[in-house]
Each structure stands twice: as structure tokens, then as C-alpha cells.
C-alpha positions as CSV (number, residue, x, y, z in Angstrom):
1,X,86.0,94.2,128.8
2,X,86.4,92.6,125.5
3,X,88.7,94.3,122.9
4,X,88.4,94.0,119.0
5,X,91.3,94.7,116.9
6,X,90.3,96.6,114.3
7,X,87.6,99.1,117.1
8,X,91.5,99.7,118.7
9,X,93.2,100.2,115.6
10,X,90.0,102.6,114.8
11,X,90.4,104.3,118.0
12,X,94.5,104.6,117.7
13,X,93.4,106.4,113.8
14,X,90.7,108.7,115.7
15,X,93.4,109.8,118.2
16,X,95.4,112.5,118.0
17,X,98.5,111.1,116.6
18,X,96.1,111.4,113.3
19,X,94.7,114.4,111.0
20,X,91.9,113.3,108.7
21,X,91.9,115.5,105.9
22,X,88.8,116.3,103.6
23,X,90.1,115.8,99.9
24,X,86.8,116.9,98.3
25,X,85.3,120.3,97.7
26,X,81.5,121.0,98.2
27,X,80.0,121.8,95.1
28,X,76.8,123.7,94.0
29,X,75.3,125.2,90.9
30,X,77.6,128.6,91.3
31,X,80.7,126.2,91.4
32,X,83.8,125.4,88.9
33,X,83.0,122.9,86.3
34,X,83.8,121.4,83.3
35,X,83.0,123.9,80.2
36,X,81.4,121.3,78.6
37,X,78.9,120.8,81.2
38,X,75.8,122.9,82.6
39,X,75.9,124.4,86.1
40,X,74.0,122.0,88.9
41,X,70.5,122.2,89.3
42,X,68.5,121.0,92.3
43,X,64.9,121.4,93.5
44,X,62.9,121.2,96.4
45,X,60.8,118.6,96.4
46,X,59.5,118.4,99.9
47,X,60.5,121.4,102.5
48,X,58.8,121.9,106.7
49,X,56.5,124.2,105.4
50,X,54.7,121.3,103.7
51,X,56.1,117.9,105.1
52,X,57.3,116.6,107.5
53,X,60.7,116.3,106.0
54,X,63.7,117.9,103.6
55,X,63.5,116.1,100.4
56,X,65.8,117.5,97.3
57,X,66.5,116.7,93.6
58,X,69.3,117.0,92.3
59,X,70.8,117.0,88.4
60,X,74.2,117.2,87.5
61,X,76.7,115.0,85.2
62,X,78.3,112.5,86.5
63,X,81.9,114.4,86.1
64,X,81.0,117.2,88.6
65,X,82.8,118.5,91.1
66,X,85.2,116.3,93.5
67,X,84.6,113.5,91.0
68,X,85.8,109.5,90.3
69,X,86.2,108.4,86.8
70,X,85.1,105.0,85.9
71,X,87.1,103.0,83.0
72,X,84.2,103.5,81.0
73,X,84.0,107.1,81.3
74,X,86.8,106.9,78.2
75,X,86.6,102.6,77.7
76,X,84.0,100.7,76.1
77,X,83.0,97.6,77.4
78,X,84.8,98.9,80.4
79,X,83.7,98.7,84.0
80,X,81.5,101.1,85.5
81,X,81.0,102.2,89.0
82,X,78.9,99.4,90.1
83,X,81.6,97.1,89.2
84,X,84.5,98.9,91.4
85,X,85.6,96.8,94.0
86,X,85.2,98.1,97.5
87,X,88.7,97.3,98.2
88,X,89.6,100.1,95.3
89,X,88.5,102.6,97.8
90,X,91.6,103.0,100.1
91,X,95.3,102.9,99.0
92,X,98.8,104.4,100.4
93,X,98.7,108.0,99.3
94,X,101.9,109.6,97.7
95,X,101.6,113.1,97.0
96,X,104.0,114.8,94.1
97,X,104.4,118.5,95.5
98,X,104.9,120.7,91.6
99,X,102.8,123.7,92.6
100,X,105.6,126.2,92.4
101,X,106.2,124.6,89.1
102,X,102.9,125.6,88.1
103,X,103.5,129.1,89.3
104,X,105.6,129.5,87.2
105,X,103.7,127.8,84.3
106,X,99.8,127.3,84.3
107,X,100.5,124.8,81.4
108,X,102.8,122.6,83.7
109,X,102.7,118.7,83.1
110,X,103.9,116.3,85.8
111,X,107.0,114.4,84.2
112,X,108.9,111.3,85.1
113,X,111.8,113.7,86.3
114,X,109.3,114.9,89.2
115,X,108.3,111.5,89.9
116,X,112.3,110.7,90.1
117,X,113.0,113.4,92.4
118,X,110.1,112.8,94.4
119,X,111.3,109.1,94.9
120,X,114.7,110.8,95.6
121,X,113.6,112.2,98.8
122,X,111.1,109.6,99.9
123,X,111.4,106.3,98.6
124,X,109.8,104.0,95.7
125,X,106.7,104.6,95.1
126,X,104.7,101.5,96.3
127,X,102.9,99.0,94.1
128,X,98.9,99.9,94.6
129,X,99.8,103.7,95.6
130,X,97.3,106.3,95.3
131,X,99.4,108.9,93.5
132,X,98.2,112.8,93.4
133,X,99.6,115.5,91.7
134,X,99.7,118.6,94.3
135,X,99.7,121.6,92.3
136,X,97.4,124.0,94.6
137,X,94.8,124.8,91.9
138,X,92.1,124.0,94.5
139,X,93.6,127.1,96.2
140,X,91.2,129.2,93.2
141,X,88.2,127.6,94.3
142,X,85.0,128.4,94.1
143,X,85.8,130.6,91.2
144,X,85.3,129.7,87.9
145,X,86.9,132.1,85.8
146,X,90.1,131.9,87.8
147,X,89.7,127.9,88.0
148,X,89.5,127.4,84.0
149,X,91.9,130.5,83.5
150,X,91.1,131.4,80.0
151,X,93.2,133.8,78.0
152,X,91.9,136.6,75.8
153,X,91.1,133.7,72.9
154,X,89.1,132.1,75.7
155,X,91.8,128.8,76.0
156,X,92.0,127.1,79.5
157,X,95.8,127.0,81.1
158,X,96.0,125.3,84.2
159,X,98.4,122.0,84.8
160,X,98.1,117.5,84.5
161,X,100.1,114.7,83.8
162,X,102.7,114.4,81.0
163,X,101.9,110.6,79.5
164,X,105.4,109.0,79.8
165,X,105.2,110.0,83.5
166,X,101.5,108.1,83.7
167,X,103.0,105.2,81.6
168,X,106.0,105.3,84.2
169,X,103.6,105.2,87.1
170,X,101.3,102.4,86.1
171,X,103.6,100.1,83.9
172,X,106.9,100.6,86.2
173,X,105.5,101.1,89.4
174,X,102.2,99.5,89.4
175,X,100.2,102.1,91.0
176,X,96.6,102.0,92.0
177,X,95.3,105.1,90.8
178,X,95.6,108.6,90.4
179,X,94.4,112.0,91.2
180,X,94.7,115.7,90.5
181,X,93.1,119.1,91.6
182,X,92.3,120.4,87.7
183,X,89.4,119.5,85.8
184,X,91.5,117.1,83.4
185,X,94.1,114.7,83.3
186,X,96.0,116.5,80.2
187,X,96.7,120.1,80.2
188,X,94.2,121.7,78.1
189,X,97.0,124.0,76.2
190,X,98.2,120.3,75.3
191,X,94.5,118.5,73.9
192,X,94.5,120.4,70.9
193,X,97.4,118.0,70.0
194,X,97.3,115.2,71.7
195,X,93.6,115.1,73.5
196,X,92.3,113.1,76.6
197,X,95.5,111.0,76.2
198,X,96.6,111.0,79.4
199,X,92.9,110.8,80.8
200,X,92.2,107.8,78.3
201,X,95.2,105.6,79.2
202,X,94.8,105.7,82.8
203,X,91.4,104.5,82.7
204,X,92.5,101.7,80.0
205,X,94.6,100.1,83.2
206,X,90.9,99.2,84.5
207,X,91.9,101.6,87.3
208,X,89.5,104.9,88.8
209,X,90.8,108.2,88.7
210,X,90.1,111.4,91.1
211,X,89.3,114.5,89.9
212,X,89.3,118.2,91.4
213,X,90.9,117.2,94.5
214,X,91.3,119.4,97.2
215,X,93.7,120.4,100.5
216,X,96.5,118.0,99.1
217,X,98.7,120.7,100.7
218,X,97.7,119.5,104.3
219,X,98.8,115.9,103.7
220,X,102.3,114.5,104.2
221,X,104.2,113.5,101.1
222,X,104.0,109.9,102.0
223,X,102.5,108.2,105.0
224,X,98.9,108.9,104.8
225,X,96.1,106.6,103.3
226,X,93.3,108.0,101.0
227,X,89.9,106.8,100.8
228,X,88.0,107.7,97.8
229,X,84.0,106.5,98.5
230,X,81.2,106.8,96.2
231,X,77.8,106.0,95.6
232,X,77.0,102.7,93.6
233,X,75.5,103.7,90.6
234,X,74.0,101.3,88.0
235,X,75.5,102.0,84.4
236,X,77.2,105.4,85.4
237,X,80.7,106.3,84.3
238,X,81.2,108.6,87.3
239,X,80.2,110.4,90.2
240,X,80.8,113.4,92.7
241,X,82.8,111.3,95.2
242,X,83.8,112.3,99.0
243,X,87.7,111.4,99.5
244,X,89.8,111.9,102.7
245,X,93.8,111.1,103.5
246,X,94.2,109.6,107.6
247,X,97.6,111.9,107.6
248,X,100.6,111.3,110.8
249,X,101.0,114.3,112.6
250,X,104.1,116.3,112.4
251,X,106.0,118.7,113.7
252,X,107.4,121.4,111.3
253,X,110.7,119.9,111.7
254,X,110.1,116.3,110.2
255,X,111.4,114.1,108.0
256,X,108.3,114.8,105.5
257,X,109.8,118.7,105.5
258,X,106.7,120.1,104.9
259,X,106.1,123.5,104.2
């Protein structure tokens, strides 16, 4: 029998020395979203009890749910998702563990301290890394109240990237993108000063960014690859995408010292 490299090298990632980890939440219109935007709406078009198939429609902004960010959605003249190369859909997948930071403060920003202490522990960050920000937010999905976390003046709390740590990340180590579980780049306790900084620089690096990622608790801290697939959309600045890590297995007692 004839073998093909990359059908065994499939086969070795389908075996059990392999987790594959969903990244992406399912979304509908009772799920967390961006204030700005209305809930999802979707109607049946077709149904059994008139055709013979399951036909729905669907409307919802592009920025909904699990979601990429094109470097138009804050760059004009910028590429859009029809212009994102397939090869941008898989990276090596380093994942920056500050959830008991954010415990302790909803308003947390990931700083280059974290990313130094991080790379402590496990390495340099490699150029073309996908780096995520694990701060178990996803953990308050679907509910939207506890996901935006508003105070009694109705102001959002919940964590994102400090900019010098971004600017460390893509201008020092050379990274590919960037993800987080929140529904913005920049804490929103910090946009009433500074905006979408944080959100508007990444995508001026021509690079996508992930949104409302999920389960980055079940990956190892380094190791793991990330795909991040979407729908090629003509003139849109973003979309719900489906993103998963191919994780090693290991044993409580690792080197990754997982919790």
C-alpha cells in the first residue's frame, strides 16, 4: 500500500497522542455581544414541513461572536478578509495564563512583565506565533450581563492588552497575531482615555486578530498550533470564525505544569 506523508502525519495528529480543542463559542441571538451591536437574528426560509430541505437566514455584524478582525475593520485602505492569505490560518500557539490576575482585577491589562515571565518559564516567544491572552472570561459564557460586567453607572470591567506589551509582541518578537476571550482588545475602563488603541495598532501590522475566544484553559502553554478558518467574504472587515488548537497530551505532571 502506498503511503502519503502528509495522510500519516494527519493520522499521527488524529491519534491519541493529540487533543483538538474547540476555540470558538456557538453563538445565537440570546448570546454575549458587543453593546454596540443588535442581538442575531435568523429566519427560516425553507423548513420539512414545506421542502424538501433546512434553509436559514441569518443577520448579524460581522464582529459577532467567536470573531476574526480584518486590518480594515480599524485601517483604511487595509485588507479585508478576502485578501487574507490562507497560510494566515495556522500558527504556533502560545498562551499567556493572567486569569488569576484578573480575579483579582476585572480591569487587568496584559503587560510586557507577563510576557517576560511567561518567556521565563517557556522560552522565546517564536517569530509568526499566535499569541492569546488566557484570562478565563469565556468561563461567564452565555451570559451577557456577567460577560460585559457593568457597574451601577452601567461601565464594562473585564480585561485586554496593555499597548507597550502589543508593541513588544509585534515589533520585538514578530508575532503573527493575536487573540483574547473579551469582546475588545483594550480594557473598556481604559477607552475612555485612550480608545481602541490597542485594537487599532494590531490591525495596522496588516495582521488578523481573534476575538471572544474560548477553552484557552485546555491548551498547553506552548506546543499546540491554532487554526483560525473563516468564510471568504467579499469587502467584509470580519466574521464569526471557527478556531481550534491540535494540543500534546500531558500528564498532570509535565513540563507545561498545567493546572
Amino acid at each position: 500500500m502506498i503511503t502519503y506523508p502528509l495522510w500519516e502525519q494527519l493520522k499521527d495528529l488524529k491519534s491519541l497522542k493529540y487533543d483538538w480543542v474547540d476555540l470558538t463559542h456557538e453563538f445565537g441571538p440570546d448570546t454575549p455581544h458587543w453593546p454596540g451591536f443588535e442581538p442575531m437574528e435568523y429566519n427560516v426560509l425553507f423548513d420539512f414541513d414545506v421542502a424538501p430541505m433546512k434553509v436559514v437566514e441569518y443577520k448579524f455584524p460581522g464582529q459577532y461572536g467567536t470573531h476574526v478582525d480584518a486590518p480594515a475593520h480599524f485601517v483604511t485602505n487595509a485588507r479585508l478578509l478576502d485578501e487574507i492569505k490562507i497560510t494566515e490560518f495556522s500558527y504556533p500557539l502560545c498562551v499567556i495564563d493572567v486569569h488569576e490576575k484578573v480575579e483579582e482585577d476585572h480591569d487587568y491589562a496584559l503587560t510586557i512583565a507577563d510576557v517576560n515571565e511567561f518567556e521565563a518559564k517557556y522560552g522565546q516567544i517564536p517569530e509568526g506565533a499566535f499569541v492569546a491572552m488566557r484570562s478565563d472570561w469565556h468561563k461567564r459564557w452565555p451570559d451577557q450581563a456577567r460577560f460585559l460586567n457593568r457597574d451601577e453607572n452601567g461601565d464594562s470591567h473585564y480585561p485586554g492588552w496593555d499597548i507597550e506589551a502589543l508593541k513588544f509582541l509585534f515589533e520585538v518578537r514578530n508575532v503573527g497575531s493575536v487573540g483574547h476571550e473579551t469582546l475588545d482588545t483594550d480594557p473598556p475602563a481604559r477607552q475612555p482615555q485612550i480608545g481602541f488603541m490597542g485594537e487599532k495598532y494590531v490591525l495596522e501590522q496588516d495582521k488578523i486578530q481573534i476575538e471572544v475566544m474560548s477553552n484557552l484553559d485546555k491548551v498547553t502553554p506552548v506546543g499546540s498550533i491554532i487554526f483560525c478558518t473563516f468564510p471568504k467574504v467579499k469587502n467584509s472587515a470580519g466574521f464569526p470564525a471557527r478556531c481550534f488548537a491540535i494540543c500534546p497530551v500531558i500528564e498532570a505532571t509535565s513540563q507545561f505544569d498545567m493546572e
